[in-house]
C-alpha positions in Angstrom: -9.6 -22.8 0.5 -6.6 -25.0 -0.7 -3.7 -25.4 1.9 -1.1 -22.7 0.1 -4.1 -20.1 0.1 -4.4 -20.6 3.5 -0.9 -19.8 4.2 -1.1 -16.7 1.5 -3.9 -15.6 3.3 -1.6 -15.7 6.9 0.9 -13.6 4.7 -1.4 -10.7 3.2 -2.9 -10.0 6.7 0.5 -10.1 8.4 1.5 -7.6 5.6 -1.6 -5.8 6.2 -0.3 -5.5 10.1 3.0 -4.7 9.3 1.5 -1.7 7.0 -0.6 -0.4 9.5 1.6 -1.0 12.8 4.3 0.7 10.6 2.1 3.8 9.8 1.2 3.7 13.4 5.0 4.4 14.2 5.4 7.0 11.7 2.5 9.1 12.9 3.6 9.1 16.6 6.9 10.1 15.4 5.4 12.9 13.4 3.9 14.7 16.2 7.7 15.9 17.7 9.7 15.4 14.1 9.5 16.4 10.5 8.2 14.0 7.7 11.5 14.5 6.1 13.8 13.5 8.4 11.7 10.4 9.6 12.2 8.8 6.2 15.8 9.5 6.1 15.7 7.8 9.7 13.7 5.0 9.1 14.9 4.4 5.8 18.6 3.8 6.9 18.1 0.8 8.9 15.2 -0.6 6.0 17.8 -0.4 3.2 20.2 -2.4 5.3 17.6 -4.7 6.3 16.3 -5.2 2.5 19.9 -5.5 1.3 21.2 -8.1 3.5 17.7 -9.5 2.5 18.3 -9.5 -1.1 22.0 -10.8 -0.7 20.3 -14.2 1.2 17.8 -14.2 -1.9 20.1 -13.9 -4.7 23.1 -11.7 -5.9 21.8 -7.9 -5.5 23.1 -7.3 -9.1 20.8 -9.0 -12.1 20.9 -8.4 -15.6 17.6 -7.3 -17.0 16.2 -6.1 -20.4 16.0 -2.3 -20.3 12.6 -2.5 -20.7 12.8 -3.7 -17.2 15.0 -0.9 -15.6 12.4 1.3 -17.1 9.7 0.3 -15.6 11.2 -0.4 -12.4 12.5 3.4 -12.5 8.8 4.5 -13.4 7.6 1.9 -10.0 10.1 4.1 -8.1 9.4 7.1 -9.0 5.4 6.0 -8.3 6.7 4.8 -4.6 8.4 7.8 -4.0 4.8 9.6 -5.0 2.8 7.4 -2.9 5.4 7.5 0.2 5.2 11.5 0.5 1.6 11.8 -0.2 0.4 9.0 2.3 2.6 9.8 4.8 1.9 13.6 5.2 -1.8 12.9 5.0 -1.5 10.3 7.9 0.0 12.6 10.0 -2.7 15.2 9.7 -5.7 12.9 9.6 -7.4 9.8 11.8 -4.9 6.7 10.4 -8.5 4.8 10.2 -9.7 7.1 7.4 -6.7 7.5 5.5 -6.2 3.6 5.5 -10.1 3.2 4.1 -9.3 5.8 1.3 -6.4 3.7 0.3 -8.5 0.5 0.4 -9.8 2.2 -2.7 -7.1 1.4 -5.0 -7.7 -2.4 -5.8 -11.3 -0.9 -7.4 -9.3 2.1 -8.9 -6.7 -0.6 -10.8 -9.8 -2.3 -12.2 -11.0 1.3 -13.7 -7.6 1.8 -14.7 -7.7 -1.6 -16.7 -10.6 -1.2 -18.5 -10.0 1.9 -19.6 -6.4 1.5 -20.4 -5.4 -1.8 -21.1 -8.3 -3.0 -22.8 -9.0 -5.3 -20.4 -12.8 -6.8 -19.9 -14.7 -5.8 -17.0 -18.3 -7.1 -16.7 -21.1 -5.0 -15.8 -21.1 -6.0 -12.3 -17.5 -5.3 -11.7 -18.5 -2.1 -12.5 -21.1 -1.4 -10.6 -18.9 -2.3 -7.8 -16.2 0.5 -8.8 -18.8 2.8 -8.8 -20.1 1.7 -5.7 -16.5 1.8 -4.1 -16.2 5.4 -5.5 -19.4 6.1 -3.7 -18.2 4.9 -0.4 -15.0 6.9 -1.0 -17.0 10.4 -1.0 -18.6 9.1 2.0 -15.0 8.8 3.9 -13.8 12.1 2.3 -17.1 14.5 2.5 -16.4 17.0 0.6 -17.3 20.4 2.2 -17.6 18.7 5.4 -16.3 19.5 8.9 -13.9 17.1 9.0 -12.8 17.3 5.2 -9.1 18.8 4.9 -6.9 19.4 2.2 -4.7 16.4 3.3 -7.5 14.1 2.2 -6.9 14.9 -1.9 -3.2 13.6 -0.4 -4.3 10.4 0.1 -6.1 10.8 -3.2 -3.2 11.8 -5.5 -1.8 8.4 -3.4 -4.3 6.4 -4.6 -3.1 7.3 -8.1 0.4 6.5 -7.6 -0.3 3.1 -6.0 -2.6 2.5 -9.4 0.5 3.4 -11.4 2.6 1.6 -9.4 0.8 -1.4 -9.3 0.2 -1.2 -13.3 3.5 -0.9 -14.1 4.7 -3.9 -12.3 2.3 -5.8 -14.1 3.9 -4.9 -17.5 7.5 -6.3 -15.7 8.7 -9.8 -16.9 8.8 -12.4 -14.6 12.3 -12.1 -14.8 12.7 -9.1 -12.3 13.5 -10.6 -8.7 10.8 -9.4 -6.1 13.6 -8.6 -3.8 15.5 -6.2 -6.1 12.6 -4.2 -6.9 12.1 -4.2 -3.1 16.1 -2.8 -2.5 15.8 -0.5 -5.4 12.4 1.1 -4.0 13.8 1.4 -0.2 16.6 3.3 -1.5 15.1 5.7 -3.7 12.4 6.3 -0.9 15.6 7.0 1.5 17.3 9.4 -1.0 14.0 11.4 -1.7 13.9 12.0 2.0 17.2 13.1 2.3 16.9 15.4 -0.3 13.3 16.5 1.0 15.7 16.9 4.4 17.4 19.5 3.2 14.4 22.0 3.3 13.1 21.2 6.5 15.0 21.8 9.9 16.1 18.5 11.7 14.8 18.0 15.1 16.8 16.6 17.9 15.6 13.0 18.6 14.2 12.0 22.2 15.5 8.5 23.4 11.8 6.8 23.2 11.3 8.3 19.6 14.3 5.5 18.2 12.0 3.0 19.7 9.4 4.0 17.2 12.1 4.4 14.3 13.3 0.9 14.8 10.0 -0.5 14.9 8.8 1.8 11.4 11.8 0.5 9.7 11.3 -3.2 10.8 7.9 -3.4 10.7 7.8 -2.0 6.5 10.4 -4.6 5.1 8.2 -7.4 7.5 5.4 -6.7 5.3 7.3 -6.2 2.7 8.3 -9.7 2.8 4.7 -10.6 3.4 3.7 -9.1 0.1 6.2 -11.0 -1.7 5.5 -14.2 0.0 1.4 -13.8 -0.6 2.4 -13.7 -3.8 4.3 -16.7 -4.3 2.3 -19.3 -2.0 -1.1 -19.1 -3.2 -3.8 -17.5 -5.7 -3.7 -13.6 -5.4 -7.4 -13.3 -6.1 -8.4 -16.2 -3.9 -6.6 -14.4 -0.7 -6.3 -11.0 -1.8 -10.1 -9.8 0.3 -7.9 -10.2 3.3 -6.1 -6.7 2.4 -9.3 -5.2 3.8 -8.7 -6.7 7.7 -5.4 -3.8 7.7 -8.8 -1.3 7.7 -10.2 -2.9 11.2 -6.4 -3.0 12.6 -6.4 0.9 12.0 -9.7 1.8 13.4 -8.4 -0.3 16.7 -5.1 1.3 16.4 -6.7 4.6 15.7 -9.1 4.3 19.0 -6.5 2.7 21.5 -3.6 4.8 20.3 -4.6 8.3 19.2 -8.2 8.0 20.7 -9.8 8.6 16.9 -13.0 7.4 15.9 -14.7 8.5 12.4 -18.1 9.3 12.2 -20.6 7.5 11.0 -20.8 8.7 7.9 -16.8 7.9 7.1 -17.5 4.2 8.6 -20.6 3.5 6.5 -18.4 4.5 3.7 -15.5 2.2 4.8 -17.4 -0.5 5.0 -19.3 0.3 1.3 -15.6 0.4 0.1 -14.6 -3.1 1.8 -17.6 -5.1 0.3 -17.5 -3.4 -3.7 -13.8 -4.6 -3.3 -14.7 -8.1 -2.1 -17.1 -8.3 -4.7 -15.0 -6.7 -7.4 -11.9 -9.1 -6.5 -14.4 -12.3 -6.2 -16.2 -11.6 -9.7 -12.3 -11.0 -11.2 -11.3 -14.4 -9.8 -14.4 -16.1 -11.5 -13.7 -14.6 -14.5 -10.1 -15.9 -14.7 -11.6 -19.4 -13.6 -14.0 -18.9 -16.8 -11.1 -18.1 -19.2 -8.9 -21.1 -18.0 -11.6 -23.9 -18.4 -12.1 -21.9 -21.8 -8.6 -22.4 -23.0 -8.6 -26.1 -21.4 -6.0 -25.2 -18.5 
């Protein structure tokens, strides 16, 4: 591995930790205070934290085609999806399990392109979809004991990372990383506070803040980690190492809120982490293929 994909490898697991220590937070706090009004909380010290962020980057304000503000409206509105959706199925299921069904969206994306954007999958990309999808049912079990409502959550959050991630795809490279960033943070803080308005606030206890803080700080850490995996090395070369945030939460899940799954969700994790792998190896030889093709 070159020298910048080691670095971008340093950066997608420390966004992978600051993911997962982040959702940690959040699902502490959500066992004294209401989904709603942790966003709001967490999300007023993130948007200053972003903005000031984006000031250091570049001016806040860029002019963009309007295809641009669409799409990043339409990324928005997907974050918003995927915020509410994740979120209340964390707090209502082990953070190990809800993490491995996310893990499921890299294999999802390729689906999505194949059947959507024309793009070309190979046969044994997708056998490894379909052997992700398999591992997925696994972590679910449908019908089982453990299998809750909360669980299609994280499914309908799957879908709104897939749209998410699409749609960015389609943006020109024109669109500063940071201002999508700012624009997301703050219409994730206004949905809460309009969520807020339905739900009763809960006084805070002195500790909880602790846990605020750290939720706010920790997301725009790896938010900054996402953007920087991004620009320092090959995205397919260093992009297995999203799959490490899936052994931080089974740690996190035992030491913190003494879950472990069952054998059957852990089998399934782990089918999940290797069809990805493979998926995301056999996409990266393919684009090696394509560039010696067109003499790059």
């Amino acid at each position: 591995m070159q020298q910048d994909n080691r670095q971008s490898a340093l950066w997608m697991m420390g966004a992978m930790a600051g993911f997962v220590l982040g959702d940690t937070c959040i699902k502490l706090l959500g066992e004294t205070l209401p989904l709603s009004q942790i966003i709001v909380l967490r999300g007023i010290p993130a948007v200053l934290m972003v903005w000031f962020l984006a000031r250091m980057l570049g001016p806040v304000r860029h002019p963009l085609p309007a295809a641009d503000w669409r799409l990043i409206g339409i990324r928005s509105l997907a974050d918003v999806c995927t915020t509410f959706f994740f979120l209340s199925a964390l707090t209502n299921m082990p953070i190990a399990n809800a993490t491995a069904m996310m893990l499921i969206s890299p294999l999802a994306i390729t689906l999505t392109g194949a059947l959507f954007l024309a793009e070309h999958v190979g046969w044994r990309r997708w056998l490894a979809v379909g052997t992700g999808f398999v591992g997925m049912v696994l972590i679910v079990q449908p019908g089982g004991a453990g299998f809750n409502f909360y669980s299609v959550y994280v499914l309908v959050a799957v879908c709104s990372v897939v749209v998410r991630d699409v749609v960015t795809r389609k943006m020109s490279p024109a669109v500063p990383s940071m201002l999508v960033s700012l624009i997301n943070t703050v219409n994730v803080f206004l949905f809460g506070v309009i969520w807020s308005f339905f739900q009763p606030w809960t006084p805070v206890q002195s500790d909880a803040w602790i846990w605020i803080i750290g939720a706010a700080a920790l997301v725009v850490f790896a938010y900054i980690c996402s953007i920087m995996t991004v620009r320092t090395g090959e995205v397919s070369a260093v992009a297995p190492f999203r799959y490490t945030g899936l052994l931080m939460a089974l740690i996190l899940g035992w030491l913190v809120f003494d879950e472990w799954p069952n054998t059957m969700a852990l089998i399934g994790g782990l089918i999940v982490v290797i069809s990805g792998v493979y998926a995301l190896w056999r996409e990266a030889l393919a684009g090696r293929k394509i560039a010696k093709g067109n003499g790059c």
